[in-house]
N, C-alpha and C positions, 0 to 999 in steps of 0.2 A: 530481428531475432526475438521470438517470443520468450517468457520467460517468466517470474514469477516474482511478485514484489520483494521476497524475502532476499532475494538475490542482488537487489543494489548496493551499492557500494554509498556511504554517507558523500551526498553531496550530489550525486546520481538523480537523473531525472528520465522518468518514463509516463507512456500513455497507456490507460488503464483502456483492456483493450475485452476484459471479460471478467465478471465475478462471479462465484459460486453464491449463488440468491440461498442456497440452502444452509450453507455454513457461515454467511456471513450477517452480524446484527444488523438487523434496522436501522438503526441510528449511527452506522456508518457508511451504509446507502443515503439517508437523509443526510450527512455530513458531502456528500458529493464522492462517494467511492463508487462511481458508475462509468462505461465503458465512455469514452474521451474525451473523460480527464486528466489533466496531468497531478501524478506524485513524486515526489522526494523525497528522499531518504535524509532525513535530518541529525539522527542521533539513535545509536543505541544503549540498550541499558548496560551497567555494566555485567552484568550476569547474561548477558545474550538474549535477553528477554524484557518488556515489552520493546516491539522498535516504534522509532518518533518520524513519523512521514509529517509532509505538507502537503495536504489534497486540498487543491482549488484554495491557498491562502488558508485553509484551516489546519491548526496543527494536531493533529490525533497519535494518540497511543494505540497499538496494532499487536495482539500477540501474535504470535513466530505462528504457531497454527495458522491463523485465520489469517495474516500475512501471504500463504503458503496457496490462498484460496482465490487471491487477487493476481489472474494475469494482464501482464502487460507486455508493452515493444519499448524498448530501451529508447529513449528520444538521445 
């Protein structure tokens, strides 16, 4: 089921399965946010905003937007 990284649940793991090259930074493509990869939903902020993934062992902050831009298939 495809779906959209902002959708996991903390603790939740999926394969990144397409990115918006246009809305998404640079430097979390160079961080490994590219199609099959695995990420995890680590932690959110408390205000719903930034969320805390682990792509490929690195832990990155992701805002809810640009989260929104990262799809994936729920592993």
């Amino acid at each position: 089921m495809k779906s959209c990284s902002s959708e996991l649940k903390i603790g939740e793991t999926g394969i990144i399965t397409d990115v918006n090259l246009d809305e998404i930074p640079l430097k979390l493509i160079e961080m490994g946010c590219l199609p099959g990869n695995t990420i995890t939903l680590i932690q959110i902020a408390p205000l719903g905003d930034p969320y805390y993934f682990n792509v490929n062992d690195s832990h990155v902050a992701i805002r809810l937007e640009t989260a929104k831009q990262i799809t994936i298939t729920k592993a």
